[in-house]
C-alpha positions as CSV (number, residue, x, y, z in Angstrom):
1,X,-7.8,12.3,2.8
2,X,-10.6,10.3,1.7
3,X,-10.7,6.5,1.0
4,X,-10.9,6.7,-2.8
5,X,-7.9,9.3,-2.6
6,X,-5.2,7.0,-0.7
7,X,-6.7,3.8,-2.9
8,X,-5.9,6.4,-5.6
9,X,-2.5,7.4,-4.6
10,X,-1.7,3.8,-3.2
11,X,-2.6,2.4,-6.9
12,X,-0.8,4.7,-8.5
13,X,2.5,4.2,-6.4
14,X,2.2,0.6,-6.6
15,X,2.1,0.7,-10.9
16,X,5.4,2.9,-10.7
17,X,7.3,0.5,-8.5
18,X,5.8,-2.8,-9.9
19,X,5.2,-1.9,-13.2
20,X,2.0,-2.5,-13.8
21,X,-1.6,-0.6,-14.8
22,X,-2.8,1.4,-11.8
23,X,-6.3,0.4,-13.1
24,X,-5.6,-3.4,-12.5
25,X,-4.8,-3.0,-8.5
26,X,-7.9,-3.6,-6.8
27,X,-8.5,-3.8,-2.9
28,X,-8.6,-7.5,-3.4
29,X,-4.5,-7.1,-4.8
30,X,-2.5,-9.3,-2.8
31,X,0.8,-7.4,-2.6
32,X,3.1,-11.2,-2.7
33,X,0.4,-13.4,-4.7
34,X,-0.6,-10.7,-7.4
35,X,2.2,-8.1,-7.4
36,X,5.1,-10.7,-6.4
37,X,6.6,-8.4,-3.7
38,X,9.4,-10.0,-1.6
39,X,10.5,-9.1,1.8
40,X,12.5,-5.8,0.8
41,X,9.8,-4.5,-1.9
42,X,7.6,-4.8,0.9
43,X,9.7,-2.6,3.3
44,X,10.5,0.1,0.4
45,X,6.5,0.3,-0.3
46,X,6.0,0.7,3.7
47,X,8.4,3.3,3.4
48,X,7.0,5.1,1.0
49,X,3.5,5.3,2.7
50,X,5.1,6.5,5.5
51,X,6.5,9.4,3.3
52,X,3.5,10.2,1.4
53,X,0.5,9.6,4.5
54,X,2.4,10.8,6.8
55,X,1.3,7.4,8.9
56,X,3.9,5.8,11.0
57,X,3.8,1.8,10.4
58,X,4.9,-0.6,13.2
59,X,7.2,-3.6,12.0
60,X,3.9,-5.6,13.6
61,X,0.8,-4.0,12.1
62,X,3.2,-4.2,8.7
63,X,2.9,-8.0,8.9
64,X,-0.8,-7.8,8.8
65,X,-1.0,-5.6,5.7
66,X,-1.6,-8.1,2.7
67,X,-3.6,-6.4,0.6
68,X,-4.2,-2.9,-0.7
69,X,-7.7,-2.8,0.8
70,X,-5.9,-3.7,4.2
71,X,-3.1,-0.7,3.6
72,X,-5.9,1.4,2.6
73,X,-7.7,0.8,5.3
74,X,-4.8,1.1,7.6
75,X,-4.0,4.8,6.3
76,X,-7.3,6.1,6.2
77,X,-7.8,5.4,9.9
78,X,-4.0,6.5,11.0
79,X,-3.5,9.9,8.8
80,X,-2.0,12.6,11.0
């Protein structure tokens, strides 16, 4: 899958779960700061990309991910 496809796809999951317009997620989206995520939302989203990308995420390369660029570019370079 291409990078503008997960971006797609991520954008779009993250307007379901936190209501809000896929067009306004950018890479720059900081899932606490702009999206107000908390500890669980956070696991639940992991989750879900782990469903949808097929891409295992370890508890410790989950703490890293802040942003959607940074999941984006985490999935793009551990698709299966």
């Amino acid at each position: 899958m291409e990078k503008q496809q997960v971006f797609d796809k991520i954008a779009q999951l993250l307007a379901e779960r936190f209501n809000v317009a896929a067009d306004s997620i950018t890479s720059d989206t900081n899932f606490q700061n702009d999206l107000q995520a908390d500890s669980i939302d956070m696991v639940e989203f992991e989750l879900e990309l782990e469903d949808d990308f097929g891409a295992e995420i370890p508890d410790e390369e989950a703490a890293k991910i802040q942003t959607v660029g940074q999941a984006v570019d985490y999935i793009v370079s551990h698709q299966n």
